[in-house]
KEGU-101243 format. One record per residue (C-alpha): residue number from 1; residue in one letter; x negated, y negated, z negated. Coordinates in steps of 0.1 Angstrom, whole numbers. Layout:
BEGIN
 resi resn    xx    yy    zz
  NUM    A     X     Y     Z
...
This chain:
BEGIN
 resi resn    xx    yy    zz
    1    X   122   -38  -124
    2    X   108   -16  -150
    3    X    73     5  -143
    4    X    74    38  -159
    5    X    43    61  -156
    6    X    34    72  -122
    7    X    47    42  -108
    8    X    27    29   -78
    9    X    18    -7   -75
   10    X     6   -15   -46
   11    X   -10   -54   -33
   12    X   -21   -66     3
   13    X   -30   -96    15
   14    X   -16  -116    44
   15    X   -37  -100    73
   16    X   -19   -64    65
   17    X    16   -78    66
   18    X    12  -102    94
   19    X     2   -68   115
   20    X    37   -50   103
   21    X    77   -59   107
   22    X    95   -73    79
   23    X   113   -42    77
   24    X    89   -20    50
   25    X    94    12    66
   26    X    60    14    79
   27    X    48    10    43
   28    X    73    37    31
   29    X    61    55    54
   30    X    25    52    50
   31    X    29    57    10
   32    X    46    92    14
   33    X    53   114   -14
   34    X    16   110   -29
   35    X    11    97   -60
   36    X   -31    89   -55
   37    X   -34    49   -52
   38    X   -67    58   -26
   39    X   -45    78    -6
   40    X   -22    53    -2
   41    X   -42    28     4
   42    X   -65    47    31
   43    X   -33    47    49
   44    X   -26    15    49
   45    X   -56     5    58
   46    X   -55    32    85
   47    X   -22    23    95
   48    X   -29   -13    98
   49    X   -63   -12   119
   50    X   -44    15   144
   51    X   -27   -20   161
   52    X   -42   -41   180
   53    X   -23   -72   164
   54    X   -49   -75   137
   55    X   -62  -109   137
   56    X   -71  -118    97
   57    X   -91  -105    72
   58    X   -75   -74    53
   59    X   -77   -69    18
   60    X   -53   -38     0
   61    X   -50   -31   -39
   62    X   -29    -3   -52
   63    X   -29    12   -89
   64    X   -10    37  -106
   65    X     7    30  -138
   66    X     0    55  -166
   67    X    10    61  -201
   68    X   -18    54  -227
   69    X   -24    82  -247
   70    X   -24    78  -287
């Protein structure tokens, strides 16, 4: 895929999708139309420790992509 700016990346470890289905709509979900990687990540975190299926260590990374300035 290509990354343009204002693309999201966004990186979890094992304990955050153990908690979730395969599916990804929970993190479509929890991503919404915001563009602020610490919004997005507050809500997966937030998302995540609202089950009680969490059982690991949770660790979420997400960055936004923008263009350098010349």
């Amino acid at each position: 895929r290509d990354i343009v700016d204002g693309d999201l990346i966004v990186m979890f470890s094992d304990g955050v999708a153990d908690v979730h289905d395969e599916d990804g709509d929970w993190l479509i979900e929890a991503i919404g139309k915001t563009k602020n990687p610490q919004v997005v990540a507050d809500r997966i975190l937030a998302v995540t420790l609202d089950g009680e299926k969490q059982k690991d260590d949770i660790t979420v990374i997400v960055g936004r992509i923008a263009q350098r300035s010349a």
